[in-house]
N, C-alpha and C positions, 0 to 999 in steps of 0.2 A: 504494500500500500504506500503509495506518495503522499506525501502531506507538502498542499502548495500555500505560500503567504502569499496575499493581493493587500499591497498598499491602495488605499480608494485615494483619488485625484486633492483631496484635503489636503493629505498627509498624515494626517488622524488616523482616521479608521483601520481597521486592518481584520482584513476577511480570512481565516483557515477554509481549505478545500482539500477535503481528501476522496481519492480516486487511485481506484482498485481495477485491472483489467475482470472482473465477475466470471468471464465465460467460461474459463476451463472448471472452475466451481461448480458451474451449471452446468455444465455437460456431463462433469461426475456424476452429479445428483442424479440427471435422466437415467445415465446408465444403471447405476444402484437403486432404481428402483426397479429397474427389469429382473434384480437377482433376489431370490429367495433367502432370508434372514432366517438361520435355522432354529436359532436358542431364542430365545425369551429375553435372557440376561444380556445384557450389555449389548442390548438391540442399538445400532444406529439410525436415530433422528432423524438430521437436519445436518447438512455441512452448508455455515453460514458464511459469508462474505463479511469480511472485516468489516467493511465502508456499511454496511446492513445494524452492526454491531454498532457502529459510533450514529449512524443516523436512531435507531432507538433509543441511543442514552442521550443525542440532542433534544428529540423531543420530548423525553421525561423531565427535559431540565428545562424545558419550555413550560411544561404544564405546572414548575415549580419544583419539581423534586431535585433538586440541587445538591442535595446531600449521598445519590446515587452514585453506583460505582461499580465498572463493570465487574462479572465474574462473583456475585457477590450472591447472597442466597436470595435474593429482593431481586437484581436482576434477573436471577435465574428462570425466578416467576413470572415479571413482563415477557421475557425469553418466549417460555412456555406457553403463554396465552398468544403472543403472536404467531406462536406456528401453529394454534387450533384454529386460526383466522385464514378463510380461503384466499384472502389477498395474497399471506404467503405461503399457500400448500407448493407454491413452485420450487423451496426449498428442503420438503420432507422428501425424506429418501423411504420411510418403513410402510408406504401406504397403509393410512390411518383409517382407512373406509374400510378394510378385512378383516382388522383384526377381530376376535373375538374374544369374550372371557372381561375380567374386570380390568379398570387400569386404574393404577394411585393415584393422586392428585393428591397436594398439601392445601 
């Protein structure tokens, strides 16, 4: 991931822009959904995109939670609930529509 600085024409201001090439992520993804996850345990999710990771914690600290932090057990949980959102099913890898039987949630 690159992280770029834009000085705004002020002089002031100063914009962070981070930019990640995504694709080869997402083409993982496609394919590992094509493959059968045998165990239960230590199922793989979701292989997320850095820039995916920082655009969620900007907008938690948009909505105020300022105090967030990635990788944290509070993240983990907006995590969670955005990959139950079909906005981003384009990042689950364990197709979530099959499975069967119960699943945890905290």
């Amino acid at each position: 991931m690159d992280v770029r600085f834009h000085l705004d024409s002020n002089g002031q201001d100063l914009t962070v822009q981070h930019v990640q090439d995504v694709e080869p992520i997402l083409e993982w993804n496609r394919a590992a959904r094509t493959e059968q996850q045998r165990s239960d345990w230590g199922r793989h999710v979701a292989r997320i995109p850095n820039v995916i990771y920082v655009r969620w914690l900007d907008e938690e600290h948009r909505k105020g939670n300022t105090s967030l932090r990635m990788f944290t057990p509070e993240f983990d949980a907006i995590v969670q609930r955005k990959l139950e959102d079909p906005e981003w099913a384009y990042l689950r890898v364990d197709k979530p529509a099959l499975q069967v039987g119960w699943s945890w949630q905290r």
